[in-house]
C-alpha positions as CSV (number, residue, x, y, z in Angstrom):
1,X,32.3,-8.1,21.7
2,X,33.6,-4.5,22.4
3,X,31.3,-1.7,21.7
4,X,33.7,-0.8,18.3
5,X,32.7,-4.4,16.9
6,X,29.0,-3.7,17.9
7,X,29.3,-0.3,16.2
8,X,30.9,-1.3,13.0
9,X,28.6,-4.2,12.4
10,X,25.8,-1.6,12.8
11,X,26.7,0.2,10.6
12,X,28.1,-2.9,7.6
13,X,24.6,-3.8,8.3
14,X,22.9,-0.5,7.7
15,X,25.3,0.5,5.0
16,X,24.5,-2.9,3.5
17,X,20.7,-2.4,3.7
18,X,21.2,1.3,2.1
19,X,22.9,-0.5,-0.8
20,X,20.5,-3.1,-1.4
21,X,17.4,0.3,-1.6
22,X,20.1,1.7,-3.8
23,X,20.7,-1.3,-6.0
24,X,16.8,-1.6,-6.2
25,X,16.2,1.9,-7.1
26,X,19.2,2.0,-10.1
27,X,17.2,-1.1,-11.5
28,X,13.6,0.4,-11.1
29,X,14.6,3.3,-13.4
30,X,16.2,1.4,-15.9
31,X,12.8,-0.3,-16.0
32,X,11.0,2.8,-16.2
33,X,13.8,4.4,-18.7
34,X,13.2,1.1,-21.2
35,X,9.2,1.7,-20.4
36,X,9.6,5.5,-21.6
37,X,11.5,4.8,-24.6
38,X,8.8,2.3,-26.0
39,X,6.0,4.4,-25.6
40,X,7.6,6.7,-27.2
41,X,8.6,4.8,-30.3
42,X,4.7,3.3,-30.2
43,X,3.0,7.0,-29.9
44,X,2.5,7.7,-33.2
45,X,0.7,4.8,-33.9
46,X,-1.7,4.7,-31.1
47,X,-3.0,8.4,-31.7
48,X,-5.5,8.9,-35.0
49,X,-3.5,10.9,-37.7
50,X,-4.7,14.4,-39.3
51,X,-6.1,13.2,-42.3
52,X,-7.8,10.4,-40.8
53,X,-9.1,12.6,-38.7
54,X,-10.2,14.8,-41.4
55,X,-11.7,11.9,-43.2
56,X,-14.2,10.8,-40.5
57,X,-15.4,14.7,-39.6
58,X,-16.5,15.1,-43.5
59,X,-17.9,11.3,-43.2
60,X,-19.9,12.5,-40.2
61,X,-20.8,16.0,-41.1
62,X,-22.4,14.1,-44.0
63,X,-24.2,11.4,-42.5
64,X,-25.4,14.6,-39.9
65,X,-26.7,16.4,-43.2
66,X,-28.4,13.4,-44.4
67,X,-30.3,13.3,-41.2
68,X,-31.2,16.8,-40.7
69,X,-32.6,16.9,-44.7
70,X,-34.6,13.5,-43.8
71,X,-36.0,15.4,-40.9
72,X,-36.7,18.4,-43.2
73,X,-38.3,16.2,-45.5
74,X,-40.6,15.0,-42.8
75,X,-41.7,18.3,-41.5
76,X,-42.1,19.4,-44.7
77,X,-44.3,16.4,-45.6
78,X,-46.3,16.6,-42.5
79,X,-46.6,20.6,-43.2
80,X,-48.5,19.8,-46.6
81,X,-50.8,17.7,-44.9
């Protein structure tokens, strides 16, 4: 083998190895693109909405009350005592 023959198949090789990275790269983002799309399609659904939201701060600012006028209660029993 010549040195041409040497340098050509060096670099068939290498340009061969750079498309193989290439070919694995285009597929990896197509992975990631399909990945991106269906979280976004599923992100409304996995986040609590507004008026849920709003729902279970009243629910617990009245369970909170309940508490604090129990406790009231107590002191105020423990006071007449």
């Amino acid at each position: 083998m010549d040195a041409q023959s040497l340098i050509n198949l060096a670099g068939g090789a290498a340009l061969a190895a750079l498309g193989w990275f290439a070919r694995q790269v285009w597929d990896a983002v197509g992975e990631l693109r399909k990945d991106v799309h269906q979280i976004e399609v599923g992100l409304p659904s996995n986040y609590v909405r507004r008026d849920e939201f709003t729902d279970f701060a009243r629910e617990i600012r009245d369970i909170s009350k309940q508490i604090f006028d129990r406790i009231s209660s107590l002191e105020q029993r423990k006071a007449d005592r």
